[in-house]
N, C-alpha and C positions, 0 to 999 in steps of 0.2 A: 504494500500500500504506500504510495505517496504521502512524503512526511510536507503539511504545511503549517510548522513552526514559521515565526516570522523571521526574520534576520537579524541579530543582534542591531540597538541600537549604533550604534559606530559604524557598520557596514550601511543602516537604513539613509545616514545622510552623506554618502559619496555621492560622487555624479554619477551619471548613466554610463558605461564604456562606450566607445564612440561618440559620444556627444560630448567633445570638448567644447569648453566654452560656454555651457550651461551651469549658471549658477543654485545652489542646490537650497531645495526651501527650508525654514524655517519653519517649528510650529508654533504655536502662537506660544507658550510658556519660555521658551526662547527667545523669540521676538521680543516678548511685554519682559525681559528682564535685561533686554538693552538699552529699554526705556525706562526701565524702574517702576513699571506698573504691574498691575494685574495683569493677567492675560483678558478677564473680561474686557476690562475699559479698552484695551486696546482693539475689540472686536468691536469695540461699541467707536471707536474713534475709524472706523474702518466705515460703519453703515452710513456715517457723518459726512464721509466722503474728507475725511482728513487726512488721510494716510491707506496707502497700495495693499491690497491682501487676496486672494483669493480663494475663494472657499470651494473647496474637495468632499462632495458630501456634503458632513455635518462640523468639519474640520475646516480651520484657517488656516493658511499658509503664508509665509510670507520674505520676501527676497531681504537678505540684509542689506542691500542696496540700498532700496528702498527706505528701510529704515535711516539709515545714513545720509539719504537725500534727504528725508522728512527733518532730520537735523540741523544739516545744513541752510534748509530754507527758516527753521525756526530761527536760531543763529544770525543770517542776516535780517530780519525782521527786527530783531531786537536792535543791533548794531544800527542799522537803517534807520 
């Protein structure tokens, strides 16, 4: 019978083989602690259209890019 264990986390967020250059997601409890939130609020700053995420299912996802840009426009806003 076919073993469908999942993959150890640490193999779940590499990239695809052959798809270099894809940057690999984020779930939201990672995301929201680069921000230093919950992970809700950050789902809820996502439906606000405040910040990139996409939802997979019943899961958010989210590029740390993204996040970083979200920063960087805070950042200048302030300075500005």
């Amino acid at each position: 019978m076919y073993d469908q264990k999942k993959p150890p986390t640490s193999e779940r967020s590499l990239p695809i083989p052959g798809r270099s250059g894809i940057e690999p997601l984020l779930d939201s409890n990672k995301a929201a602690a680069m921000l230093g939130v919950h992970p809700r609020t950050l789902q809820r700053m996502v439906l606000r259209g405040q910040i990139v995420g996409v939802q997979v299912g019943k899961l958010w996802r989210f590029r740390a890019s993204a996040i970083d840009e979200w920063i960087e426009n805070k950042e200048h806003k302030m300075v500005g």
